[in-house]
N, CA, C and O of each residue as an XYZ file, in Angstrom:
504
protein
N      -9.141     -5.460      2.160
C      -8.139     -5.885      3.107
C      -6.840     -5.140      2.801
O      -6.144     -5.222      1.789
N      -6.656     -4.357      3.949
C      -4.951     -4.017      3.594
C      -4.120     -4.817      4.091
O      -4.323     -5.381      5.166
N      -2.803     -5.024      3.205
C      -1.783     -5.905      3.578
C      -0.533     -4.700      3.787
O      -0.696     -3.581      3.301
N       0.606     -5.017      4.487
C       1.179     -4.304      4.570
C       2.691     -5.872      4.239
O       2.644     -7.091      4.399
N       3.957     -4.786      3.680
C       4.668     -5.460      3.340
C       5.730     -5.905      4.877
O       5.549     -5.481      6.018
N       6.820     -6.872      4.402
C       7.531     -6.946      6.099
C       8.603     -6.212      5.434
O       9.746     -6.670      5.433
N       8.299     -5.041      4.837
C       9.074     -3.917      4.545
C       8.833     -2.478      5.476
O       9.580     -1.588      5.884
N       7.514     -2.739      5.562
C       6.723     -1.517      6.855
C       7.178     -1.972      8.647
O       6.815     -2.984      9.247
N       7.834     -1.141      9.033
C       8.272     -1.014     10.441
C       6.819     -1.295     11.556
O       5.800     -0.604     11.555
N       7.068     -2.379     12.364
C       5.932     -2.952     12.906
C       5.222     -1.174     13.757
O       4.107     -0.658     13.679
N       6.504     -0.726     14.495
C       5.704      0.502     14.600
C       4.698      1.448     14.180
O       3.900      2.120     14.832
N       4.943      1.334     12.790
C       3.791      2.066     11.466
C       2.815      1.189     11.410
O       1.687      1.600     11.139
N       2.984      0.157     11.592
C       2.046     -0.994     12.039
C       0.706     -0.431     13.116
O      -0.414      0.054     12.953
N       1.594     -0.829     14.294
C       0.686      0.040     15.377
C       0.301      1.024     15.262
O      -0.924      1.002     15.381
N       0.700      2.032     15.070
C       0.146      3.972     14.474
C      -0.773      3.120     13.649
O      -1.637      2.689     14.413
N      -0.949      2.733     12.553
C      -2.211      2.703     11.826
C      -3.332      1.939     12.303
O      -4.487      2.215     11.979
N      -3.066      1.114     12.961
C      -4.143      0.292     14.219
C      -4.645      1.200     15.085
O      -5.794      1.226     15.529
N      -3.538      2.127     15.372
C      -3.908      3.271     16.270
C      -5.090      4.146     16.104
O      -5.944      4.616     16.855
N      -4.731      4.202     14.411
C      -6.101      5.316     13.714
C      -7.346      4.432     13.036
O      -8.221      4.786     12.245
N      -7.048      2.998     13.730
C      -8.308      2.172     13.207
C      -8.225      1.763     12.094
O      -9.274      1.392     11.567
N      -6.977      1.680     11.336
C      -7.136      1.040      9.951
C      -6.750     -0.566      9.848
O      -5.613     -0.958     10.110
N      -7.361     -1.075      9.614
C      -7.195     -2.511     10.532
C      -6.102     -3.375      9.033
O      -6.632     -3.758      7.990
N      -4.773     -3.484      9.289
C      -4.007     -4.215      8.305
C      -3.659     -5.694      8.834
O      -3.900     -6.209      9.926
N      -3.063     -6.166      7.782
C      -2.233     -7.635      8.085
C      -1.187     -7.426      7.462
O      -1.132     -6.917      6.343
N      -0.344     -7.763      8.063
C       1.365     -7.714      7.897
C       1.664     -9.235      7.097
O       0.845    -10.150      7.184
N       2.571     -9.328      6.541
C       3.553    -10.738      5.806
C       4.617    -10.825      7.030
O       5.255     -9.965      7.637
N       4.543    -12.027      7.114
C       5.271    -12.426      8.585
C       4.893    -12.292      9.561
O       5.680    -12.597     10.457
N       3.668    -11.832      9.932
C       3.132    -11.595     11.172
C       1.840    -12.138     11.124
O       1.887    -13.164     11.803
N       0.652    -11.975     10.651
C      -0.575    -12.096     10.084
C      -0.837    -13.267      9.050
O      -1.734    -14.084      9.256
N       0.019    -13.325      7.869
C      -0.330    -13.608      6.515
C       1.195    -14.060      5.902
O       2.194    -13.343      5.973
N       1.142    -15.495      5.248
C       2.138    -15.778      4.646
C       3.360    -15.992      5.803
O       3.034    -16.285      6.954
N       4.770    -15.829      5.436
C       5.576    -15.835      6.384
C       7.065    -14.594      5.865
O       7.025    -14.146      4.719
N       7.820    -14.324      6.468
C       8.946    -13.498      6.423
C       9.726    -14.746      5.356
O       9.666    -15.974      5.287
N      10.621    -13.423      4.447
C      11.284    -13.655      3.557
C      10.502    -14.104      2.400
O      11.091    -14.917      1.688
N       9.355    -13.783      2.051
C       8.683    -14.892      0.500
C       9.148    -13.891     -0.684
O       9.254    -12.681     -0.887
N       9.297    -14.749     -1.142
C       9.188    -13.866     -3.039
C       8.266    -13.576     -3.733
O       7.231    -14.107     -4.136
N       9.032    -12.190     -3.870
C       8.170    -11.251     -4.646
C       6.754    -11.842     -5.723
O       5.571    -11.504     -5.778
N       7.581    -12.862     -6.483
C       6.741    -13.033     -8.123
C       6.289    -14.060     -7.432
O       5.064    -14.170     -7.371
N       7.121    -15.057     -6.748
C       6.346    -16.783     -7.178
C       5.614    -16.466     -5.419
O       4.634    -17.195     -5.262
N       5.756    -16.026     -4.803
C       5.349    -16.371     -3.583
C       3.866    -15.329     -2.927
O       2.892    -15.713     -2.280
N       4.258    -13.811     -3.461
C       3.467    -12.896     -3.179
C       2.556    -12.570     -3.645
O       1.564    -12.206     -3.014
N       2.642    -12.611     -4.807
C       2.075    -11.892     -5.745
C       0.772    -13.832     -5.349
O      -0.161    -13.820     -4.546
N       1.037    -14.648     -5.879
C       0.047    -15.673     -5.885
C      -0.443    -15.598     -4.776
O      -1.472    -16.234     -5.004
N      -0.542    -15.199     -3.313
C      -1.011    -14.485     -2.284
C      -1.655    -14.239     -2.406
O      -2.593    -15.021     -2.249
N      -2.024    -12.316     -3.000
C      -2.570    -11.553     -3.398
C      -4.018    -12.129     -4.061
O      -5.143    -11.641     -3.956
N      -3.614    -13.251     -4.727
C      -4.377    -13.552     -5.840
C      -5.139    -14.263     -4.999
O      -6.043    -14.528     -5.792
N      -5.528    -14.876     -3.796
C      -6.240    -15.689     -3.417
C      -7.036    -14.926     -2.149
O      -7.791    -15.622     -1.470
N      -6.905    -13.769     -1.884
C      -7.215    -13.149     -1.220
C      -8.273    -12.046     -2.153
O      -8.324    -11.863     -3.369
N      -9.155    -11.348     -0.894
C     -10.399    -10.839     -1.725
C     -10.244     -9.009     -1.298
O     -10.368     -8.449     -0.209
N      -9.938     -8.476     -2.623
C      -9.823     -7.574     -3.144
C      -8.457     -7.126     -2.076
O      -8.729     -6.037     -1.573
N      -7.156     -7.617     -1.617
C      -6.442     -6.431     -1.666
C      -5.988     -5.175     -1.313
O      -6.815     -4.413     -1.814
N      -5.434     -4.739     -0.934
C      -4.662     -3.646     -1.174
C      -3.092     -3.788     -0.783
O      -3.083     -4.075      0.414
N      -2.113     -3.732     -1.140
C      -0.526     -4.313     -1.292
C       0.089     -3.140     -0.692
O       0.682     -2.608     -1.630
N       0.283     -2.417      0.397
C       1.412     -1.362      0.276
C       3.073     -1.789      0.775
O       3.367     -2.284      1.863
N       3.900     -1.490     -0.191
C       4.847     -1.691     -0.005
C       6.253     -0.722     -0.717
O       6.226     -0.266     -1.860
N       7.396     -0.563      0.233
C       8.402     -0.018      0.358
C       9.248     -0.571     -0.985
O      10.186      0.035     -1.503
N       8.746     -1.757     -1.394
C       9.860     -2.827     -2.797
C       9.492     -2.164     -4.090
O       8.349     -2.115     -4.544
N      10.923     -1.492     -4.822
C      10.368     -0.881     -6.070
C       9.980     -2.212     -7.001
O       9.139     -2.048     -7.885
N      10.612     -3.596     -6.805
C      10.438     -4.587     -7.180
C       8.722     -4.460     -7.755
O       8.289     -5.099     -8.714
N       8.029     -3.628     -7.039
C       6.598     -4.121     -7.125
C       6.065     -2.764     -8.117
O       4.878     -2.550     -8.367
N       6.653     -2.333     -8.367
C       6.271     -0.949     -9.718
C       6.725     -1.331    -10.601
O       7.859     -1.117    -11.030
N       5.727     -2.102    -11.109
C       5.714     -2.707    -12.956
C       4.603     -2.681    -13.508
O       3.831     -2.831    -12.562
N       4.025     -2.592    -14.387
C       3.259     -2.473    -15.674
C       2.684     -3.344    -15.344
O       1.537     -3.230    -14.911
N       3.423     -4.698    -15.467
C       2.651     -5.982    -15.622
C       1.914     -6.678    -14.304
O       1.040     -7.525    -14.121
N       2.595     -6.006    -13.660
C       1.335     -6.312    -11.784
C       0.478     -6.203    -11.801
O      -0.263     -6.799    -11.018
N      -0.059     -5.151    -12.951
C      -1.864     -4.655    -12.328
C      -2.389     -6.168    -12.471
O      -1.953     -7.161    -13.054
N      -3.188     -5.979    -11.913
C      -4.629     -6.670    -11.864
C      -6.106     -6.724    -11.375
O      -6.169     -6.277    -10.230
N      -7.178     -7.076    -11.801
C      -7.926     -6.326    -11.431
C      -8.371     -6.168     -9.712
O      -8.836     -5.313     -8.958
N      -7.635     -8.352     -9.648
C      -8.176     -8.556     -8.030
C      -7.514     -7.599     -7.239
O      -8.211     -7.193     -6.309
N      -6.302     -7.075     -7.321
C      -5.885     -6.200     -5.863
C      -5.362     -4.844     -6.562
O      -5.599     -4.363     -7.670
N      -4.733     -4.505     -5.719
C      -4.012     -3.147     -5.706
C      -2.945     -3.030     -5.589
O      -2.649     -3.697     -4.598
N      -2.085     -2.575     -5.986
C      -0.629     -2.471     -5.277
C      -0.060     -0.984     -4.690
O      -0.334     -0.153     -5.556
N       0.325     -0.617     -4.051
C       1.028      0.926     -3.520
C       2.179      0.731     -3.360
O       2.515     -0.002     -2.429
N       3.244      1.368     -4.279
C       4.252      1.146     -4.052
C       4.522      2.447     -3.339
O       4.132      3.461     -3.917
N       5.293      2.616     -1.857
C       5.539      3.402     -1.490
C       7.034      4.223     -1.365
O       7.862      3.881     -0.521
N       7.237      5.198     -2.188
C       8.818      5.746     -2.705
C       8.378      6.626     -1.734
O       7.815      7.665     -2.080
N       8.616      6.264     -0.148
C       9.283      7.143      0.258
C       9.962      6.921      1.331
O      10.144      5.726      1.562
N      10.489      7.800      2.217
C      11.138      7.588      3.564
C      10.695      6.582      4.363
O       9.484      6.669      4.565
N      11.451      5.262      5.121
C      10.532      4.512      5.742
C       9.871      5.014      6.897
O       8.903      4.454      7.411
N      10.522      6.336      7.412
C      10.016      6.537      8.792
C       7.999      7.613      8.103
O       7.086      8.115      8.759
N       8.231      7.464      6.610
C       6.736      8.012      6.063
C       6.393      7.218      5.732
O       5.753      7.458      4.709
N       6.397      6.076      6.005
C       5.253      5.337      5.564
C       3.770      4.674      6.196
O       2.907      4.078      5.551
N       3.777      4.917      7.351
C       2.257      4.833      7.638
C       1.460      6.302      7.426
O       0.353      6.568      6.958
N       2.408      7.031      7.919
C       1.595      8.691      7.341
C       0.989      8.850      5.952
O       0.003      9.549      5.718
N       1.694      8.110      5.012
C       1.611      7.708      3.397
C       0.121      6.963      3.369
O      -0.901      7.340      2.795
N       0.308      5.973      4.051
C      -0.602      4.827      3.825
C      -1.785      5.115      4.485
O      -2.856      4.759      3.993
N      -1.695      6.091      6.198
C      -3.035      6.468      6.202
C      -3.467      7.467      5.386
O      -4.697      7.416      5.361
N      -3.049      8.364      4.695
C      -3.831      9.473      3.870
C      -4.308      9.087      2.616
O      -5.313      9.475      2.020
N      -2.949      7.789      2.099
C      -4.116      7.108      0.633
C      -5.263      6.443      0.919
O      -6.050      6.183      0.008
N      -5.541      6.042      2.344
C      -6.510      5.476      2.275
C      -7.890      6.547      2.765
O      -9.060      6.231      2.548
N      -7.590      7.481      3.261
C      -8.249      8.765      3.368
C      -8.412     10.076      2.414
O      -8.906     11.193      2.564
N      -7.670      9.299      1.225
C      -8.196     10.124      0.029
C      -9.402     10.361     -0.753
O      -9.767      9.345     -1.344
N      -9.937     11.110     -0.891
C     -10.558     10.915     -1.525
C     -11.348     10.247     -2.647
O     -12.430      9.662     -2.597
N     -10.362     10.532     -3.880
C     -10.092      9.256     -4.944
C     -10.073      7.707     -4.809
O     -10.289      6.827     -5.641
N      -9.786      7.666     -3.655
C      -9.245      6.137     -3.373
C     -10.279      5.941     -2.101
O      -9.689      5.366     -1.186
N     -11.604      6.240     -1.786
C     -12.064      5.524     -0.072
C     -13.289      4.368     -0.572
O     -14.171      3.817      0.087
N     -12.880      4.262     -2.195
C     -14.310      2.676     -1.707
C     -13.255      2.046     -3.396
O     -12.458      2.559     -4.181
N     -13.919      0.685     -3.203
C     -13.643     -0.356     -3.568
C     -14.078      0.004     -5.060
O     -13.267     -0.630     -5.734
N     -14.941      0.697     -5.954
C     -14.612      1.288     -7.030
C     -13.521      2.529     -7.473
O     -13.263      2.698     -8.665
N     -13.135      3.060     -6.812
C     -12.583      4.339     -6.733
C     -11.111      3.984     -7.500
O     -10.473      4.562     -8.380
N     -10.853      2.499     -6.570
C      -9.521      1.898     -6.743
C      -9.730      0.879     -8.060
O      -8.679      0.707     -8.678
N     -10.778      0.243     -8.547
C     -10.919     -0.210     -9.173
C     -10.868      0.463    -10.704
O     -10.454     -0.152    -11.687
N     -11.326      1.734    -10.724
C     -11.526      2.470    -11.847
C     -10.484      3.306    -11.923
O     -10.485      4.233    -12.733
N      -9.309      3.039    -10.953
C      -7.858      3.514    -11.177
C      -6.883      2.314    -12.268
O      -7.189      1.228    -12.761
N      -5.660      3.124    -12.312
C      -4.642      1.994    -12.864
C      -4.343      0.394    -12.166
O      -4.251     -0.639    -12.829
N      -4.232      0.493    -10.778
C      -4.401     -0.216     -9.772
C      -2.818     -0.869     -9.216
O      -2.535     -1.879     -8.572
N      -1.918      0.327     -9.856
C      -0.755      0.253     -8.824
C      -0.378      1.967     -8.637
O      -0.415      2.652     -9.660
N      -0.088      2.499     -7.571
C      -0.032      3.838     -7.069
C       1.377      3.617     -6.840
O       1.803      2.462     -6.878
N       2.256      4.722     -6.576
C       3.603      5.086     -6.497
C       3.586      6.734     -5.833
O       3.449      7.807     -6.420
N       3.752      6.481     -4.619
C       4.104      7.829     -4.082
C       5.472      8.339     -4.064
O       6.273      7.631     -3.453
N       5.924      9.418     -4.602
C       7.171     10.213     -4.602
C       7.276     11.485     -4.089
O       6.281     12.142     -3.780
N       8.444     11.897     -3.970
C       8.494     13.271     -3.454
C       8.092     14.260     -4.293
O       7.985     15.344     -3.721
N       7.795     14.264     -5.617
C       7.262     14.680     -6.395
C       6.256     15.043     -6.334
O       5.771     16.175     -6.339
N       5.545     13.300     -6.220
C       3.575     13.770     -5.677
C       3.376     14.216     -4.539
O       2.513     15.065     -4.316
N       4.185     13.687     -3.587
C       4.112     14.281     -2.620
C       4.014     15.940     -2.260
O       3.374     16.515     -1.379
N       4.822     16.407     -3.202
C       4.909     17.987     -3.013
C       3.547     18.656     -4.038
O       3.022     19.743     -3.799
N       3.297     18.090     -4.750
C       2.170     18.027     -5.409
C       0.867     18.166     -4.644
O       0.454     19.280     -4.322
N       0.139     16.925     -4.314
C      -0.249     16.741     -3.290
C      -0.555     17.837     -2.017
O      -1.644     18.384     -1.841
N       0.530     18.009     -1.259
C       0.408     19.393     -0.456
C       0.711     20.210     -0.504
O       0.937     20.761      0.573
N       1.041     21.172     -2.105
C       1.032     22.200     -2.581
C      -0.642     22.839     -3.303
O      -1.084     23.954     -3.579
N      -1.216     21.283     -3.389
C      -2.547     21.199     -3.809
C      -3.672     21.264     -2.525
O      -4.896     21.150     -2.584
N      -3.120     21.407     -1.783
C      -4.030     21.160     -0.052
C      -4.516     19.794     -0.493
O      -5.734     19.804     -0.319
N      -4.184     18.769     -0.921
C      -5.267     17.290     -1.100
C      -4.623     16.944      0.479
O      -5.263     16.839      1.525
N      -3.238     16.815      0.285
C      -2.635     16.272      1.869
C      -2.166     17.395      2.584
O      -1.915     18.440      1.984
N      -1.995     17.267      4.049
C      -1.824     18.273      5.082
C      -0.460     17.708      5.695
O      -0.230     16.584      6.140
N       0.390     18.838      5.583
C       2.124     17.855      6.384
C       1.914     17.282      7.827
O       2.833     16.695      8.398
């Protein structure tokens, strides 16, 4: 299950519905607008089956998040990149089945860094 944060612009919303990736939004779908991070989200996550978290909150790039039930993506980048972000991690290679992500760290952080990485490597296409 992808979740998307009510940090992702409902537009990026639609574009990724667009390309068939079927998400649930916080505040729209799942939970409600405004919850907290630790006591509210994260115990979310936890009751839900397997996950995947992408979100714009550096709040959510910590050490101590992993876990095994979900995933987290923290996404460092531009908001107007973030469904472009979110459809290609999920069209990665590394990452397209439910071990792939499992036998990762199980929180991702995209930067302009990896990013240039990334499509200096042909893995992503601009």
């Amino acid at each position: 299950m992808n979740v998307l944060d009510e940090n992702i612009f409902e537009l990026h919303r639609q574009q990724l519905e667009a390309w068939n990736i079927r998400v649930r939004q916080l505040g729209v779908d799942i939970g409600k607008l405004g919850m907290d991070d630790r006591e509210e989200i994260i115990p979310l996550l936890h009751g839900l089956r397997r996950p995947t978290f992408f979100t714009r909150d550096k709040d959510f790039y910590h050490r101590w998040l992993r876990h095994p039930g979900y995933c987290l993506v923290y996404l460092d980048v531009t908001p107007d990149e973030a469904a472009q972000f979110i459809h290609r991690f999920l069209r990665h290679s590394n990452f397209r089945t439910q071990a792939d992500i499992d036998s990762s760290n199980g929180i991702f952080r995209f930067t302009d860094f990896i990013k240039c990485l990334l499509i200096s490597a042909g893995t992503f296409s601009k």
